[in-house]
Wavefront OBJ file of the C-alpha trace (Angstrom):
o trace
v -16.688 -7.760 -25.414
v -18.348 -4.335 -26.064
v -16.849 -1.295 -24.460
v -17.815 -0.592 -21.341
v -20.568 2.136 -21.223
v -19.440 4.343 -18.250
v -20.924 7.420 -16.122
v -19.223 9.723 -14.016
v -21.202 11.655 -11.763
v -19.293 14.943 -10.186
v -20.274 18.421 -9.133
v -17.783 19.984 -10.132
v -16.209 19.480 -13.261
v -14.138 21.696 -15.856
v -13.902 24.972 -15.857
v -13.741 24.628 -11.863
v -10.291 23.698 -11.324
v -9.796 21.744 -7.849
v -7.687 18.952 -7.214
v -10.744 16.438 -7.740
v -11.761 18.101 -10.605
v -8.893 17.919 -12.778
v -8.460 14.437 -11.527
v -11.850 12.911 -12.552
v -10.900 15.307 -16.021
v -7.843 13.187 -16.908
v -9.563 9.802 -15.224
v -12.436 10.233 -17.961
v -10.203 11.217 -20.957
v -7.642 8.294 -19.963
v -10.629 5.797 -19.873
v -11.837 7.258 -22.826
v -8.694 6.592 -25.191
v -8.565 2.993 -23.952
v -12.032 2.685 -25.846
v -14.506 3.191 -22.766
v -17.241 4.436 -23.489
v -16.998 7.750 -20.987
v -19.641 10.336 -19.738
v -19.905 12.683 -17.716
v -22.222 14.398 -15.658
v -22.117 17.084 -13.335
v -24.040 20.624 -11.916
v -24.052 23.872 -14.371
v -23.005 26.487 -11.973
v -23.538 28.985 -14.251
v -26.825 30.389 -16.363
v -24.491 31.230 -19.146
v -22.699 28.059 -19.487
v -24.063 25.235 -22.127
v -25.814 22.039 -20.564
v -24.111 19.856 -23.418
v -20.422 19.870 -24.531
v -17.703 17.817 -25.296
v -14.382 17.916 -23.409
v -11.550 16.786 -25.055
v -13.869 14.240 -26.952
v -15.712 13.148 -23.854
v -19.666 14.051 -23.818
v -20.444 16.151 -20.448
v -24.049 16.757 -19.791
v -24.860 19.575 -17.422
v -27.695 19.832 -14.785
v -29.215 22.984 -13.297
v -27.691 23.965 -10.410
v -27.018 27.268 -7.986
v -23.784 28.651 -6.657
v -25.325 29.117 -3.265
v -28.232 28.024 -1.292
v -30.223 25.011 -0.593
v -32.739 25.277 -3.600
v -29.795 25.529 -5.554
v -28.971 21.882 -4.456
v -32.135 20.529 -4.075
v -32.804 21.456 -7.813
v -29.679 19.482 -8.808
v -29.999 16.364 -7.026
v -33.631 16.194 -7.981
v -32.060 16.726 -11.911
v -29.853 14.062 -11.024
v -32.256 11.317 -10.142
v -34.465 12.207 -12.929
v -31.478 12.101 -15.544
v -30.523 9.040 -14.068
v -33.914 7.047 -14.024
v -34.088 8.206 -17.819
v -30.950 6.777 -19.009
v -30.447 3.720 -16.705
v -29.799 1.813 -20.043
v -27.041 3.671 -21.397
v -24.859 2.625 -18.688
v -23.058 -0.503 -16.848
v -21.604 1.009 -14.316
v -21.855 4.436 -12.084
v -19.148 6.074 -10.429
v -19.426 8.861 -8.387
v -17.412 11.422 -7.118
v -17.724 11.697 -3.274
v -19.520 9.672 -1.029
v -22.013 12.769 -0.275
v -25.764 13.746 -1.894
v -25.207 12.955 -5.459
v -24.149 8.672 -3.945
v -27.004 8.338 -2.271
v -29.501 10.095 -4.779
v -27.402 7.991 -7.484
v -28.006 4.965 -5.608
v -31.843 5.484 -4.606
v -32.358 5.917 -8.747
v -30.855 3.308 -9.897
v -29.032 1.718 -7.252
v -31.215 -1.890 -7.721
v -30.661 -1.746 -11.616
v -27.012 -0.947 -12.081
v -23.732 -1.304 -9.958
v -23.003 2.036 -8.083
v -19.476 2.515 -7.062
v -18.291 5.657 -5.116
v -15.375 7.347 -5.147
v -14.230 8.316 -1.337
v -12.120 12.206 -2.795
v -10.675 12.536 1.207
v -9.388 11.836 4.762
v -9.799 13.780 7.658
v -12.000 17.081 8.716
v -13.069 17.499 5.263
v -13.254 14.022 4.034
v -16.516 12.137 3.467
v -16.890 10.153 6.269
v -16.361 13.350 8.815
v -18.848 14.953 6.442
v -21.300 11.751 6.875
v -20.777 11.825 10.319
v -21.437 15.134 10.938
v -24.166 16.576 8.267
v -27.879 17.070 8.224
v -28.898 14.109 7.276
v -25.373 12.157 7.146
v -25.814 9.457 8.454
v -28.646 8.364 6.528
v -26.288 8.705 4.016
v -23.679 6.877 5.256
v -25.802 3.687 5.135
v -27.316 4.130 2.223
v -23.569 4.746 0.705
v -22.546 1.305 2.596
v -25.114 -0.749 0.338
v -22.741 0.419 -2.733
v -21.358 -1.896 -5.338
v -17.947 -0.668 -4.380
v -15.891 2.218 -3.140
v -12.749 3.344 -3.847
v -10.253 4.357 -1.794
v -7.431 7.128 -3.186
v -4.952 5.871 -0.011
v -4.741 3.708 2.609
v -5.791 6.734 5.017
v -9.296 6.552 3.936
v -9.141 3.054 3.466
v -8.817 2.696 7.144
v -11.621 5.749 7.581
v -13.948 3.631 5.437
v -13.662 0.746 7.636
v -13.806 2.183 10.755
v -16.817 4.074 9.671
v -18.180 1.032 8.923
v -18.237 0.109 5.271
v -16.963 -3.449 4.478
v -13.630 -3.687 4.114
v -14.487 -6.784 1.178
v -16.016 -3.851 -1.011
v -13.555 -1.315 -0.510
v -10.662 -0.759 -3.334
v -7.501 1.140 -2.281
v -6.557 3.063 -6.565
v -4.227 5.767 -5.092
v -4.579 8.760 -7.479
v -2.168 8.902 -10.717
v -1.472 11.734 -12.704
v -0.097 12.607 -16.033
v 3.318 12.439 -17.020
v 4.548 15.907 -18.648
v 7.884 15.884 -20.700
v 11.061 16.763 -18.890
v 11.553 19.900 -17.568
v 14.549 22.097 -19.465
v 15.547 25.601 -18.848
v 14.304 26.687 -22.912
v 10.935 24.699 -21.484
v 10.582 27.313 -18.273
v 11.191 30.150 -20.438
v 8.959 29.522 -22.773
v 6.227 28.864 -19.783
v 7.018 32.376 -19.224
v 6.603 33.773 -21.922
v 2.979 31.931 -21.873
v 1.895 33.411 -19.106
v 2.933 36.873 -19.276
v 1.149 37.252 -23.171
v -1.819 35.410 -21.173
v -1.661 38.345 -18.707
v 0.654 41.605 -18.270
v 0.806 40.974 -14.210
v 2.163 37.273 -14.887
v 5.375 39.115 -16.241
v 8.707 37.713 -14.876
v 12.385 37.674 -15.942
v 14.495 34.473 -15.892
v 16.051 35.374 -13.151
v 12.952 35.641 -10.732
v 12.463 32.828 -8.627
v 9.043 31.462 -8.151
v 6.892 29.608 -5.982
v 3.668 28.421 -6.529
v 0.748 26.951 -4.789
v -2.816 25.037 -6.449
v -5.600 24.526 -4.728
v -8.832 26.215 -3.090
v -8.200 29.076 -1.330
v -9.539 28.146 2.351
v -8.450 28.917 6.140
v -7.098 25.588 7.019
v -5.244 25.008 3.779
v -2.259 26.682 6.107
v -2.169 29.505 2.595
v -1.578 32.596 5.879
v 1.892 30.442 7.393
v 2.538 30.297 3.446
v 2.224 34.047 3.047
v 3.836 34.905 6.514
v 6.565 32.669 6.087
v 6.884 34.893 2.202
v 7.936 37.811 3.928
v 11.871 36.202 5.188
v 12.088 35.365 1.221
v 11.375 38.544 0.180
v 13.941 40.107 2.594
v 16.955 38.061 1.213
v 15.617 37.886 -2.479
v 13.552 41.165 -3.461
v 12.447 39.971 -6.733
v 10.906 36.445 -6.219
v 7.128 35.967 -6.258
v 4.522 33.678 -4.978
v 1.606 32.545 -7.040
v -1.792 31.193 -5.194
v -3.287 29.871 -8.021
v -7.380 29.098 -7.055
v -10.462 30.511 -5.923
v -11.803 30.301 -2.599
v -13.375 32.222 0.032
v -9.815 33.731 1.717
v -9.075 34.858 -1.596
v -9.275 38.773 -0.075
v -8.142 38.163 2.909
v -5.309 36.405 1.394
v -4.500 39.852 -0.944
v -5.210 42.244 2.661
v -2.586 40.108 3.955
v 0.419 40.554 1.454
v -0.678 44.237 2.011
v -0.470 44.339 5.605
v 2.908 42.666 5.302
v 4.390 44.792 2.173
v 4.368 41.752 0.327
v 1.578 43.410 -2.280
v 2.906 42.712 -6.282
v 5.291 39.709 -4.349
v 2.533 37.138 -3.349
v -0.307 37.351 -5.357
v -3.574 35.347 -6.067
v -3.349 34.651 -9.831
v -6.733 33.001 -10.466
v -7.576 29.110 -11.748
v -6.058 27.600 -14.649
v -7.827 24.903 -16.650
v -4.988 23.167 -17.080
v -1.579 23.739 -14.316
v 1.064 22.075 -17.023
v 2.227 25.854 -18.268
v 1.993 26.967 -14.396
v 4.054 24.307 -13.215
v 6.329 24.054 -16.052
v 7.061 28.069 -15.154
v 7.779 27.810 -11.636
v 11.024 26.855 -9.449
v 9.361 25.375 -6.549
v 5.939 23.858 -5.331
v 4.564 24.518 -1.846
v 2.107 22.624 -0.536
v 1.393 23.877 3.257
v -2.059 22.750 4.221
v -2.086 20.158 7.296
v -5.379 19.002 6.263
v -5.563 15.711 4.148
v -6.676 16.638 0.487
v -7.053 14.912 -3.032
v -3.061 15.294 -3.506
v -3.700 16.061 -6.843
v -1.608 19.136 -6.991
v 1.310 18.291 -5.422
v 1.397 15.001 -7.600
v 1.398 17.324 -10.477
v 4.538 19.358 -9.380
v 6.146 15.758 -8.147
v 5.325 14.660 -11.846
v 6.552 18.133 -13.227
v 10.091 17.491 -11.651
v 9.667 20.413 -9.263
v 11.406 20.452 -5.657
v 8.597 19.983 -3.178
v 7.783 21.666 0.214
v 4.987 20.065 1.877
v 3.825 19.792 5.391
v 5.003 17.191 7.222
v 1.685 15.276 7.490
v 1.026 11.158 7.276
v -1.095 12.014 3.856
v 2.556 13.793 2.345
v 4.524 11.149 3.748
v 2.773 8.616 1.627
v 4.049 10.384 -1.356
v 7.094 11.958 0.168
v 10.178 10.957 1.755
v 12.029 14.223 3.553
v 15.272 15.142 1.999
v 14.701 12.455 -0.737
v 11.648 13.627 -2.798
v 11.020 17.034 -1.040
v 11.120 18.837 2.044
v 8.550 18.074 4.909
v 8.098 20.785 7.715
v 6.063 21.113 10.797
v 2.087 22.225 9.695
v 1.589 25.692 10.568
v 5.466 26.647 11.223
v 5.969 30.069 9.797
v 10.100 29.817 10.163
v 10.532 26.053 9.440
v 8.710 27.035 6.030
v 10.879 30.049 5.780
v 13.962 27.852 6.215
v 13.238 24.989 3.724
v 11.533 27.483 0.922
v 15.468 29.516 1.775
v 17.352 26.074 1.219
v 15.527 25.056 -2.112
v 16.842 28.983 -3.459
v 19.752 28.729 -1.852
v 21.004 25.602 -2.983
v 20.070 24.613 -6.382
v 21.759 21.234 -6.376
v 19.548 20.275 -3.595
v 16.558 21.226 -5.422
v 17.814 19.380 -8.560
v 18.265 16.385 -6.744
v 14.758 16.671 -4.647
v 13.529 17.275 -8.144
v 14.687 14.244 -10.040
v 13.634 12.050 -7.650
v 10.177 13.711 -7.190
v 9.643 13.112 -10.680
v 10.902 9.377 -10.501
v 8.881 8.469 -7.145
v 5.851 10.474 -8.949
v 6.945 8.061 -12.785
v 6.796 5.174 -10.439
v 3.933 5.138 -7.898
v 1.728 7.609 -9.139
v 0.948 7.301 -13.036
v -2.295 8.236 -14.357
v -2.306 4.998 -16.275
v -2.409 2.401 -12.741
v -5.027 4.539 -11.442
v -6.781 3.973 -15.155
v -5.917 0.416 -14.612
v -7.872 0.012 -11.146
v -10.746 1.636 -11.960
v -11.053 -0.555 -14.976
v -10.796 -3.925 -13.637
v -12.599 -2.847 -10.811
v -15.433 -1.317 -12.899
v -15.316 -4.346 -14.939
v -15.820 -6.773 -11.938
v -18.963 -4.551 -10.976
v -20.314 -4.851 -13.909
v -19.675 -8.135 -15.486
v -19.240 -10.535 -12.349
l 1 2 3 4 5 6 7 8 9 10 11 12 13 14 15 16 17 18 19 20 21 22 23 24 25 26 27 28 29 30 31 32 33 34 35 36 37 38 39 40 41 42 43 44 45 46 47 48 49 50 51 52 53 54 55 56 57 58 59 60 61 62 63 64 65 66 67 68 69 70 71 72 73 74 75 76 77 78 79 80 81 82 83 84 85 86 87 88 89 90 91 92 93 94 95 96 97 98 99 100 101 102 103 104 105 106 107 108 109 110 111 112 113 114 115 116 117 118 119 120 121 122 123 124 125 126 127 128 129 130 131 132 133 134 135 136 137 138 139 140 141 142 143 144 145 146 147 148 149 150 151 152 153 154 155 156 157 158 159 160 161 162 163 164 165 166 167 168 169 170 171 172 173 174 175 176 177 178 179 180 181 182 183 184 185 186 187 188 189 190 191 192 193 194 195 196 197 198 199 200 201 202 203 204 205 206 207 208 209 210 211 212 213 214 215 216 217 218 219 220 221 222 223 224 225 226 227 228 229 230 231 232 233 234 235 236 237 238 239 240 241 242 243 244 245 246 247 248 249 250 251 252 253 254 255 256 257 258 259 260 261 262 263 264 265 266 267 268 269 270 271 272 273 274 275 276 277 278 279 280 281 282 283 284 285 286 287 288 289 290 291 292 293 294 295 296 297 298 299 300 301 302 303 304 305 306 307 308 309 310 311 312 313 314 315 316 317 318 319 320 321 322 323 324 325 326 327 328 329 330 331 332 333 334 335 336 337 338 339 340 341 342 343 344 345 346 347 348 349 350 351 352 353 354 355 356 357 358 359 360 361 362 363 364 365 366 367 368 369 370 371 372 373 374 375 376 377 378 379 380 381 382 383 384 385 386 387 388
C-alpha cells in the first residue's frame, strides 16, 4: 500500500505555542516518521514570516492571514478553499483542527471529493460546539461540520458534547491526546535546564536552591492565572526566593505583570514569554500548576505529567480524567486562592510527597497518554476514511 498522503489544516501552528499547537506539531512529526506522507497547512500571521518551510522534515505551507480583524479572516479562509480546490489530488484524507471556519470551508472545497475528518480541540465555554452554538453564523456550521467523514474526539467530555449537539455518535472517534515521552528527570538534568535558560536570558537566572513553579498556556481571564498569582503571595511569605513562571502570550499578559506589582510579588511571578518547545522549561521546574476551571486541550499539563513533575490542577471532571488526587497530583477547588496556597505549600514542604505524586504522574502519563496511541488512532481511523 502507498503511504498515506495526509493534510493537516490548523491556524495556528509553530512558532505560536498553545496547547493545540504543539499537539498537532508532534501529531504531524509522529505520523511523519511512521512513513505518512504529512502536510501541513495553516494562516501566516506575520508579513515577515516565509509561506513555505519545513518543520522538523514536515512541509508547512502558509496562507495570508491578519492578526486582527475580519478581512484578516476572510482573506484566509478564502486562501484556504482556493489552496484546497488546487491540490485536491495530493491528498486522501483532511484533518482539521477545530470544528470552526477552516471545517466547513474545508468541507465546502472538497468535502464531495475527499474524506474530511475534524478534530473537536475542546469541551465547555470555549469548546467548539459552545462556539457553534453561539457564533455568527454557527450553526450553519454546525451542520455543515455534521456531514463530516469523521470527528474526533480528544475525551469522552466532548464525546458526549458532540452527541448531544447532534453529530452521530457512529462517526465520532474518542483518540484522547498523547504526548511525548522525555527521559527521566535527574537532579544533573534540572541543573543543566537551568543553566539553559538563564544563557537563553539573564532574567531566567536561578540558583539550585530556588524553587519553581510554572504554568503553559494562553494567558486569558478564565484560565484562573489571578487565583494563581494571588494564591503566590502565601509562598512568597514562607519561601522568599521561589518564583513563578507564566509561560504564554495572551491578552492578561499586563494585567497579569500590574498584578504581581500591586501585590509585591514583581521579579517573583513573572510572565516569561512562549517557548517553541516546553521540554527545557519543564525539565527546570519543581512543580506544574495548572489552575484554569475551564476545559482545555490538556496538552500542558500532560507534558509536566510526562515530565515527572508533581501536579496541581483544579479539581475539574476534565483533570480528573487524567488525575487521581493524592495519587498523580493534587486537585483543589477552581478559583480557591488558599486551597491553592495550601497544596502549592505541601508539594515544597514535603518533597517525598512530591516525589511520589511525581512518579506516578509520569507512569499514569507512560500509560494512558503516549503520543504513539494517539498516532495509532488517528491512523487507523484516517485509514478507514480513506480506504473503506
Amino acid at each position: 500500500m502507498n503511504p498515506l498522503r495526509l493534510l493537516l489544516v490548523t491556524q495556528r501552528f509553530w512558532p505560536l505555542a498553545g496547547g493545540a499547537q504543539r499537539l498537532m506539531a508532534n501529531l504531524a512529526i509522529d505520523l511523519a516518521a511512521r512513513g505518512c506522507n504529512v502536510t501541513v497547512l495553516t494562516a501566516r500571521w506575520h508579513p515577515a514570516w516565509s509561506t513555505a518551510f519545513r518543520f522538523h522534515g514536515v512541509p508547512v505551507v502558509r496562507l495570508p492571514h491578519a492578526p486582527e480583524g475580519r478581512w484578516g479572516t476572510f482573506r484566509y479562509l478564502v486562501s484556504l478553499a482556493r489552496w484546497l480546490r488546487r491540490n485536491v489530488g495530493r491528498f486522501d484524507v483532511v484533518c482539521v483542527s477545530s470544528l470552526q471556519r477552516e471545517a466547513y470551508v474545508a468541507l465546502r472545497a472538497v468535502g464531495r471529493r475527499l474524506p474530511v475528518v475534524l478534530r473537536a480541540e475542546r469541551a465547555g465555554s470555549r469548546g467548539d460546539c459552545r462556539w457553534q452554538a453561539e457564533a455568527c453564523c454557527g450553526r450553519r456550521i454546525a451542520r455543515c461540520a455534521q456531514t463530516a467523514a469523521a470527528v474526533i474526539a480528544p475525551s469522552r467530555i466532548v464525546e458526549e458534547e458532540l452527541a448531544v449537539a447532534g453529530y452521530d455518535r457512529g462517526r465520532i472517534c474518542c483518540v484522547p491526546n498523547g504526548v511525548p515521552l522525555p527521559p527521566l528527570r535527574t537532579p544533573e538534568a534540572r541543573t543543566a535546564a537551568r543553566a539553559a535558560l538563564a544563557e537563553a536570558h539573564p532574567a531566567l537566572e536561578l540558583t539550585d536552591f530556588t524553587p519553581l513553579a510554572v504554568h503553559i498556556g494562553r494567558l486569558r481571564a478564565h484560565h484562573g492565572l489571578h487565583t494563581l498569582v494571588a494564591a503566590w503571595e502565601a509562598i512568597v511569605a514562607r519561601w522568599p526566593n521561589a518564583r513563578l513562571w507564566l509561560a504564554g502570550e495572551g491578552p492578561e499578559h499586563n494585567a497579569l505583570l500590574r498584578q504581581a506589582e500591586m501585590r509585591n510579588l514583581a521579579g517573583r511571578a513573572i510572565v516569561v514569554g512562549t517557548f517553541d518547545a516546553t521540554d527545557g522549561l519543564l525539565a527546570a521546574a519543581d512543580l506544574f500548576v495548572a489552575p484554569s476551571p475551564e476545559p482545555g486541550t490538556g496538552v500542558a499539563l500532560l507534558e509536566a505529567m510526562a515530565a515527572g513533575l508533581p501536579v496541581v490542577a483544579a479539581d475539574t471532571v476534565a483533570n480528573r480524567q487524567s488525575i487521581t488526587d493524592n495519587r498523580d497530583g493534587l486537585l483543589v477547588p477552581p478559583d480557591d486562592v488558599p486551597a491553592l496556597s495550601a497544596a502549592i505549600y505541601r508539594l515544597l514542604d514535603e518533597p517525598q510527597l512530591a516525589a511520589a505524586l511525581a512518579a506516578s504522574a509520569r507512569q499514569r502519563a507512560e500509560a494512558d497518554f503516549p503520543l504513539s496511541r494517539m498516532s495509532d488512532g488517528h491512523v487507523a481511523l484516517f485509514e478507514r476514511c480513506a480506504f473503506p
